[in-house]
NUTOR-125714 format. One record per residue (C-alpha): residue number from 1; residue in three letters; x, y, z. Coordinates in Angstrom, 1 decimal. Each point is the difference from the previous one (the first is absolute). Example, Ala and Ser with C-alpha at 12.3 -4.5 7.8 and 13.67 -1.06 7.14 Angstrom:
<recs>
rec num = 1; residu = ALA; east = 12.3; north = -4.5; up = 7.8
rec num = 2; residu = SER; east = 1.4; north = 3.4; up = -0.7
</recs>
This chain:
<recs>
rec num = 1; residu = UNK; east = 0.0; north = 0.0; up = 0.0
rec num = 2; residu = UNK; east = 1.4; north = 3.4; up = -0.8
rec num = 3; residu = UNK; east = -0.3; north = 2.7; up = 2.2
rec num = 4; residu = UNK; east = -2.3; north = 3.1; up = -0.5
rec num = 5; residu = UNK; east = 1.6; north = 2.5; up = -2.3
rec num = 6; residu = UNK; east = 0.9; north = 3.2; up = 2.1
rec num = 7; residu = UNK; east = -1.3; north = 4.0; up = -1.7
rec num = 8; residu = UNK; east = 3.4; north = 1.1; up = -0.7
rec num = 9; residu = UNK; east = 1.1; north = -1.9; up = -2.5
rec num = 10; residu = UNK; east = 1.3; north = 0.7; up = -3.0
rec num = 11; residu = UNK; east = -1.5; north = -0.3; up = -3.1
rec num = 12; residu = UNK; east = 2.9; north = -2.7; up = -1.1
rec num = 13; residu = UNK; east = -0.5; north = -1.6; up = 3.8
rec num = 14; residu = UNK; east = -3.7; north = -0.5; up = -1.1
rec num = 15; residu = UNK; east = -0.1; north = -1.5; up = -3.3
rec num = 16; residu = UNK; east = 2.7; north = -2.3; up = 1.8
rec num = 17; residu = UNK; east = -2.0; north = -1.0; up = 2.8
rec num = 18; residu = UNK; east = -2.9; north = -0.3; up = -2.1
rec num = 19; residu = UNK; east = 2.4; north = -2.6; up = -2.3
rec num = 20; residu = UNK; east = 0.5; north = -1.8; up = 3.2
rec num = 21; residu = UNK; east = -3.7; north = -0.3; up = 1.0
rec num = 22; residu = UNK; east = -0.7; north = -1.2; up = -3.9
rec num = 23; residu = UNK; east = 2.4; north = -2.7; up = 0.2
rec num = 24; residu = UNK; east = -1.4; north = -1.2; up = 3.7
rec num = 25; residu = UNK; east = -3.3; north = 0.1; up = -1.4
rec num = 26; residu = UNK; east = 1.3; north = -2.3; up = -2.9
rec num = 27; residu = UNK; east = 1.5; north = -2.4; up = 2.0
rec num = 28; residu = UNK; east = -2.9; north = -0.3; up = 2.1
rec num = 29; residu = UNK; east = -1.9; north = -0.7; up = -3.2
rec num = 30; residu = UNK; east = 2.2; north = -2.1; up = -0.9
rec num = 31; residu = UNK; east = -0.3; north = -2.1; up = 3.3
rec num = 32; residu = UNK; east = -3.5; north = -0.4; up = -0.4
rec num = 33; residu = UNK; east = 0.0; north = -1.3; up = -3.7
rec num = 34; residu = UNK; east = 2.3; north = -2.8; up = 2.0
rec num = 35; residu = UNK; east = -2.6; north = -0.3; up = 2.3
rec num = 36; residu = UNK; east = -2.6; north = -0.9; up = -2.1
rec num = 37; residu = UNK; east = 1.6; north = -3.2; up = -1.0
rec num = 38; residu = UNK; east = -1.3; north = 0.0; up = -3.7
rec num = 39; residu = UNK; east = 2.2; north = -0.9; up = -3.0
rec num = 40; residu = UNK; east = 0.8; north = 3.1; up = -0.9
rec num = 41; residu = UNK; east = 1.3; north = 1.1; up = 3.7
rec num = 42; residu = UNK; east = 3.2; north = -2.0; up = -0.8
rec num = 43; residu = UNK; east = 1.1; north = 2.0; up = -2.7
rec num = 44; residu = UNK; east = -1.6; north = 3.2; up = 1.3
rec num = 45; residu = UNK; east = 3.2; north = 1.4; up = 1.3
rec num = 46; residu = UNK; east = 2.1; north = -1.3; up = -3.0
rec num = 47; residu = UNK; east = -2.6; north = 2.3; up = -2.3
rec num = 48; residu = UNK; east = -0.3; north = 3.0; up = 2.3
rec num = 49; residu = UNK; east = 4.1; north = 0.5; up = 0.0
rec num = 50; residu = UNK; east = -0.4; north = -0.5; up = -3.6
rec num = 51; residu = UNK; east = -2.6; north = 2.6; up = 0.0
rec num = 52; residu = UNK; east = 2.0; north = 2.4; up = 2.5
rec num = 53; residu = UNK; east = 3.0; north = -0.4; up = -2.5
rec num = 54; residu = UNK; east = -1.9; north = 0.9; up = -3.3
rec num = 55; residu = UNK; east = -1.5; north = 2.5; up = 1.9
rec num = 56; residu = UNK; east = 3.4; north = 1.3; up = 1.1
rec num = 57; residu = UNK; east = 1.2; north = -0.1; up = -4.2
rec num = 58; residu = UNK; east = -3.3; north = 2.2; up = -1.0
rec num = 59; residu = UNK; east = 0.8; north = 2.4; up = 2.6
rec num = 60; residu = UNK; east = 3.2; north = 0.8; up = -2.0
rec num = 61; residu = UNK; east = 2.5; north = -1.9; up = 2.4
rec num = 62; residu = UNK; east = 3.1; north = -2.0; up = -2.1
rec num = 63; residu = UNK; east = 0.4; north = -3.5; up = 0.5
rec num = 64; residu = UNK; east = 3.0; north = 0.9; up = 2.0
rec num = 65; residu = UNK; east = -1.6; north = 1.9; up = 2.4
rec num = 66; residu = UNK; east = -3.0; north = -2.9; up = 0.5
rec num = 67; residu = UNK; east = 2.2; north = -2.5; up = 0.4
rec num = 68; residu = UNK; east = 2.4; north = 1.9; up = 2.7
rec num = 69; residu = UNK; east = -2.8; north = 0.4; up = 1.8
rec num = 70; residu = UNK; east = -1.3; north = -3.7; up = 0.3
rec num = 71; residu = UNK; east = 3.3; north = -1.2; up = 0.2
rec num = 72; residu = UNK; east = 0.6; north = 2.5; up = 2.9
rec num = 73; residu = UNK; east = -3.0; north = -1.2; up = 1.8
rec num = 74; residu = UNK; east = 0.7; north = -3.5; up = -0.3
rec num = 75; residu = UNK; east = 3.5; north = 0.7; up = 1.1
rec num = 76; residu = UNK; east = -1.7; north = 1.7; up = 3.3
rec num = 77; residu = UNK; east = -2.3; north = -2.6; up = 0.8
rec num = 78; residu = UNK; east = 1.7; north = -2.6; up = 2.3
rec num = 79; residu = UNK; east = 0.7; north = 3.2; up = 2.3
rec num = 80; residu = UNK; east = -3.2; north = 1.0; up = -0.1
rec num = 81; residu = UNK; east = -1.6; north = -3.9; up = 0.4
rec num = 82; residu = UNK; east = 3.3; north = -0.2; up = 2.7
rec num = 83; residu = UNK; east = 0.4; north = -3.6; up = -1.5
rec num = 84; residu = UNK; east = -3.7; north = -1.1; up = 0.1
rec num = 85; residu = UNK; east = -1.7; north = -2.0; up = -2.8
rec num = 86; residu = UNK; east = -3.4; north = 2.2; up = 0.8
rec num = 87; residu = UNK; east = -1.5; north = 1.7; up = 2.8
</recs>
C-alpha cells in the first residue's frame, strides 16, 4: 500500500507517485486474474508485461531503454523478495 500523497509536491513528484499507484493497481489486478484460476489466469501475467512493454514502445521509449528497465527490475528483485519464492 502506498502512502497518501502529501500537498506540496511537485508536479514531477505527482505524475511519479501517481506512476507508482498505476503500477500497484496493476499488480493487484494482476493477482486477481491468478485468483480466478481460469485458463487464461496462467498466462495473464505473461500477456500484461507483454502489454506493459508495447505499451512502453508506443509511448516513444527505445528498446534500449524498455529493456534496462526490466532487466533492472529483475536484477532488484531478490532484494526486494530478500530471497523468498513469494510472499
Amino acid at each position: 500500500m502506498l502512502p497518501e500523497q502529501p500537498d506540496d509536491l511537485t508536479n514531477e513528484e505527482r505524475v511519479l507517485f501517481g506512476a507508482y499507484k498505476t503500477a500497484a493497481d496493476l499488480a493487484a489486478q494482476c493477482r486477481q486474474l491468478r485468483e480466478m484460476n481460469v485458463s487464461i489466469s496462467e498466462t495473464a501475467l505473461i500477456e500484461v508485461m507483454n502489454a506493459l512493454m508495447t505499451e512502453f514502445w508506443d509511448q516513444r521509449f527505445s528498446q534500449t531503454e524498455i529493456r534496462k528497465a526490466f532487466t533492472a527490475a529483475l536484477d532488484d528483485m531478490n532484494r526486494y523478495a530478500g530471497g523468498m519464492e513469494r510472499r
